[in-house]
C-alpha positions in Angstrom: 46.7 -8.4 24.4 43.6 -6.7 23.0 42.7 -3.7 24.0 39.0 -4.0 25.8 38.1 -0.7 24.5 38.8 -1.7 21.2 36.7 -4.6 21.0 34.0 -2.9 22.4 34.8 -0.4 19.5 34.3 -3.5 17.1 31.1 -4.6 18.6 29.3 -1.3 18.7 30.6 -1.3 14.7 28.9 -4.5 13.9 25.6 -3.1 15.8 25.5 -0.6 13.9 26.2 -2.0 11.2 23.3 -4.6 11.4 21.0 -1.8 12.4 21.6 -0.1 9.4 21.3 -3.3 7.0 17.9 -3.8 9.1 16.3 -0.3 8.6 17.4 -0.5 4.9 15.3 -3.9 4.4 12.9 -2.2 6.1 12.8 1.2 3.8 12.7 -2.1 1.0 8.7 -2.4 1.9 8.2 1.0 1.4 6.5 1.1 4.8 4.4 4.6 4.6 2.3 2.6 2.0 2.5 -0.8 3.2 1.3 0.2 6.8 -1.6 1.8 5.0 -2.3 -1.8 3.6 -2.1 -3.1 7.0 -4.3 -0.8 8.4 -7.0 -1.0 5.5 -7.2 -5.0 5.8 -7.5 -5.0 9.4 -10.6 -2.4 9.3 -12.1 -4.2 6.5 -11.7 -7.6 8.2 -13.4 -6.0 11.4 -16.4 -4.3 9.2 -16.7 -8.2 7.9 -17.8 -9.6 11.1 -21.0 -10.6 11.7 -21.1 -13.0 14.5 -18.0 -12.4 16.5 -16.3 -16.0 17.1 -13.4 -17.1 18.7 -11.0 -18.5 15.9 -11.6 -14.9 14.4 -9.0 -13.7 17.0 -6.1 -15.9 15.1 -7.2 -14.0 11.7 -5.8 -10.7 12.8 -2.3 -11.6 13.5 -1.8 -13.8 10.4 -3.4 -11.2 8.3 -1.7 -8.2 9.7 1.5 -10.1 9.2 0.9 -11.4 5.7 -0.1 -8.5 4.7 2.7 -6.6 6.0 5.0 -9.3 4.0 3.2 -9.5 1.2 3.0 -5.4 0.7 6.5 -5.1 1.6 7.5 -7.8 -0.5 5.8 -6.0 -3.6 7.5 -2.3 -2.2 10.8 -4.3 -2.5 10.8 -5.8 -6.0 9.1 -2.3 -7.1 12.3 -0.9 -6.1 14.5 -3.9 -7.6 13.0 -3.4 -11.0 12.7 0.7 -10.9 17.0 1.2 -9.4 17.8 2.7 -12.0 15.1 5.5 -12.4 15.5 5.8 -8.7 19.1 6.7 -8.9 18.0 9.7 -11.3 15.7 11.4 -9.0 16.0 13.5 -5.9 12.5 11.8 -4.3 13.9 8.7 -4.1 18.6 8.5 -5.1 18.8 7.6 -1.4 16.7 4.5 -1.2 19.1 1.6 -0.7 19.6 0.1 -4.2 20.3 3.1 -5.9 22.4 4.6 -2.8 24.3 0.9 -3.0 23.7 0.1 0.8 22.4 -2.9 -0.8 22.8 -4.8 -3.8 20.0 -5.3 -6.3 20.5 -9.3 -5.5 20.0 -9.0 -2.1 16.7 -6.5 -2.7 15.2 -9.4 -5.5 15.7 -12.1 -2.5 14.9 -10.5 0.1 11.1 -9.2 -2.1 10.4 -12.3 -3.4 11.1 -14.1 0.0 8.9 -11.8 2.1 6.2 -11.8 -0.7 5.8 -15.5 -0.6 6.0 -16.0 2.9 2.7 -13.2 3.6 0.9 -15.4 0.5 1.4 -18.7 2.7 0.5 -16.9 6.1 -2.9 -15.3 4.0 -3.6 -19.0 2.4 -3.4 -20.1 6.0 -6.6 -18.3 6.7 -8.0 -19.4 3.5 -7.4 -19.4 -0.7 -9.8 -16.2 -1.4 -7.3 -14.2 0.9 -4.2 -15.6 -0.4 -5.2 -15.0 -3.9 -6.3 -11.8 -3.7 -2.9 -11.0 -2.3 -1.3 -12.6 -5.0 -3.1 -10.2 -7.6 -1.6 -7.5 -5.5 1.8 -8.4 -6.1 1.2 -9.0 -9.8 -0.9 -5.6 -10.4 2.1 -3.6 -8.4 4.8 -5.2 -9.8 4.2 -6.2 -13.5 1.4 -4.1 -14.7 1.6 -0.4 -13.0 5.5 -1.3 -12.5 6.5 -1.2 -16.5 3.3 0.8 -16.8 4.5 3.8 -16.0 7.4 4.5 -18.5 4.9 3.5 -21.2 1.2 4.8 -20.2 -0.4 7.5 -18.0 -3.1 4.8 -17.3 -0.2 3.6 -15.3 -2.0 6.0 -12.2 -5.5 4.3 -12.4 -4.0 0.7 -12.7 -1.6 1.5 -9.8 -4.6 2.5 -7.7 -6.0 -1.0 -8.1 -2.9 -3.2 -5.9 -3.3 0.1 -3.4 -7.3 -0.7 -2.8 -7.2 -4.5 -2.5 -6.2 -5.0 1.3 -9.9 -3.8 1.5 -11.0 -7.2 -0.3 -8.2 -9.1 1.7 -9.4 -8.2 5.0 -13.0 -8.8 3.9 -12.2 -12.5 2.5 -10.3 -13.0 5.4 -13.4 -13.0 7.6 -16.1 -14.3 5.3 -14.3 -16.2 2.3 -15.9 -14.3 -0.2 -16.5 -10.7 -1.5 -19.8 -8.7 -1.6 -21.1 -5.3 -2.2 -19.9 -3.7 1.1 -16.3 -4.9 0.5 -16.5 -3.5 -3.0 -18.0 -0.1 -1.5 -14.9 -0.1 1.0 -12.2 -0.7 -2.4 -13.7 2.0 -4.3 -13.5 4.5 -1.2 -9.7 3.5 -1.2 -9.6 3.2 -4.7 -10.6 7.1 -5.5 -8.9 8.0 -2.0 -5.4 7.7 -3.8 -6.2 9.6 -7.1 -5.7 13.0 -6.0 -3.2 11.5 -4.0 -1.1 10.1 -6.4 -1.9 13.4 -8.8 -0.7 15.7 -6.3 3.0 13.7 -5.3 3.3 13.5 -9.7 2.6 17.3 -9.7 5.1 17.6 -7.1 8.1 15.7 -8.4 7.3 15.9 -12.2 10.8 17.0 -13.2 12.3 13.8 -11.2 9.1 12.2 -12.8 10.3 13.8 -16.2 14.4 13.1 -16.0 13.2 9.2 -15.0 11.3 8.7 -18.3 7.9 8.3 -16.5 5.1 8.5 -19.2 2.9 9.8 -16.1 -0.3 13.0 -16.6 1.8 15.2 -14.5 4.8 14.8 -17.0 3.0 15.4 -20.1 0.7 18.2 -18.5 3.4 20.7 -17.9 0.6 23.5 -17.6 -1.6 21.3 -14.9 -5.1 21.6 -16.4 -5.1 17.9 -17.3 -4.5 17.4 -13.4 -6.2 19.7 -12.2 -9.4 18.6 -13.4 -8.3 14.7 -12.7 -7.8 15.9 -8.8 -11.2 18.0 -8.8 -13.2 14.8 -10.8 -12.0 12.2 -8.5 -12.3 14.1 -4.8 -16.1 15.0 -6.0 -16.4 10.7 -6.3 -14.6 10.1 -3.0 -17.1 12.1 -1.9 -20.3 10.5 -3.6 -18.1 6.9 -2.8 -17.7 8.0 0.7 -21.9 7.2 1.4 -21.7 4.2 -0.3 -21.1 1.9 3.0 -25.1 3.2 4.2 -26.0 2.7 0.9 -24.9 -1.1 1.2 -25.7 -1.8 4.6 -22.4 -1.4 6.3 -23.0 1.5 8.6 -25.6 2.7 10.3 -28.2 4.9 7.9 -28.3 7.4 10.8 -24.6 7.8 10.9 -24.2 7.9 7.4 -23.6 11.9 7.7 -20.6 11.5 9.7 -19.2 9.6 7.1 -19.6 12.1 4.4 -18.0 14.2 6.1 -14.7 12.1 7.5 -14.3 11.1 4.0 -13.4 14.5 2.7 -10.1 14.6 5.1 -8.4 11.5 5.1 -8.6 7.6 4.8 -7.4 6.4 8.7 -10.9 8.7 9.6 -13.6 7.5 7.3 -12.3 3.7 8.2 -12.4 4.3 11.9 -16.3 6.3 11.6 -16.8 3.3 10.0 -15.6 0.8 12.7 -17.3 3.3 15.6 -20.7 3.1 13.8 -20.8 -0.7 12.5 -24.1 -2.0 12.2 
């Protein structure tokens, strides 16, 4: 006869197991990042309200979700195409694919799957949104993707699929795009430059050993950065009033801003939200 404790040895195995396969598909969508997205389309899909209706209540859950897919989708075939560069550096040798807890097969599937299934959620709300996600699984994946083993540009073009939830959330509210969702992708847009600068500055021998043609590889003394980080904060900053500029906030409140946009993104989106016209 089996042994019941045994069995329950087995079980606890298998849950395991399936928990770890689970949190590995998970670490697939690169989820510090795509949360981000989720976050940015949701505030700019609020700031895009004008008359508050019912149906707009559906919009939220389907665009959370098909951004969540479609960000995570791009995370995952981002790490499909880069396994090998990942196994060579420190930052990033125990991501799944290059640790082998799951097979490159298994990571192209499971990317494109996801990526396709947040496009159809977003086209559910309507074409603008889905298309606009659609250009952010092309920009991540198959321009700043190969980009970066051949061009330092690769930084500026890679900022472009990080800013475009803005645009999502705003299409997904009024079907089409206008100065204040433009004002909200360039905050984004200059928010990760000394972002991205800084982690490249960081890990530039992993950067380096990979084959990464990024600034903070060819710089080895940092005045290139340097400057780069300085130039693009002082923008943020200028960026950061644009939403009074355009309308989208209170004039009165447009100090606040200013300020909440020298510390970090989650605050200048939520001083926007607070003081919404």
């Amino acid at each position: 006869m089996n042994d019941p404790s045994t069995l329950l040895n087995k079980e606890d195995i298998t849950e395991r197991r399936l928990s770890q396969v689970m949190r590995d598909f998970w670490l697939l969508m690169k989820p510090e990042l795509t949360l981000l997205s989720v976050f940015t389309s949701l505030c700019s899909a609020y700031l895009a309200i004008q008359t508050p209706e019912e149906s707009q209540i559906l919009i939220f859950p389907l665009l959370a979700i098909g951004t969540l897919f479609v960000g995570g989708g791009s995370g995952a075939l981002n790490q499909y195409f880069e396994r090998e560069e990942d196994a060579l550096m420190k930052r990033t040798e125990k991501r799944p694919v290059p640790n082998q807890r799951l097979s490159p097969t298994e990571a192209l599937i499971f990317g494109i799957t996801i990526a396709l299934t947040g496009t159809v959620l977003l086209f559910v709300i309507n074409w603008l949104t889905a298309l606009l996600s659609l250009l952010t699984l092309v920009t991540y994946v198959f321009l700043y993707t190969p980009l970066k083993k051949i061009s330092t540009l690769s930084t500026i073009i890679g900022a472009i699929p990080g800013a475009l939830p803005t645009l999502i959330g705003w299409a997904a509210i009024r079907n089409s795009l206008s100065a204040e969702s433009f004002s909200l992708f360039a905050i984004l847009f200059y928010w990760q430059m000394p972002h991205f600068y800084s982690i490249g500055w960081l890990y530039r021998n992993d950067y380096i050993k990979a084959g990464f043609r990024l600034l903070t590889s060819i710089d080895m003394k940092g005045k290139k950065v340097s400057a780069h980080i300085i130039i693009n904060q002082i923008i943020l900053v200028i960026i950061g009033l644009s939403p009074a500029f355009v309308g989208l906030v209170q004039g009165a409140k447009a100090r606040a801003l200013f300020f909440s946009s020298l510390f970090y993104l989650p605050i200048i989106f939520s001083a926007m939200i607070i003081f919404k016209t």
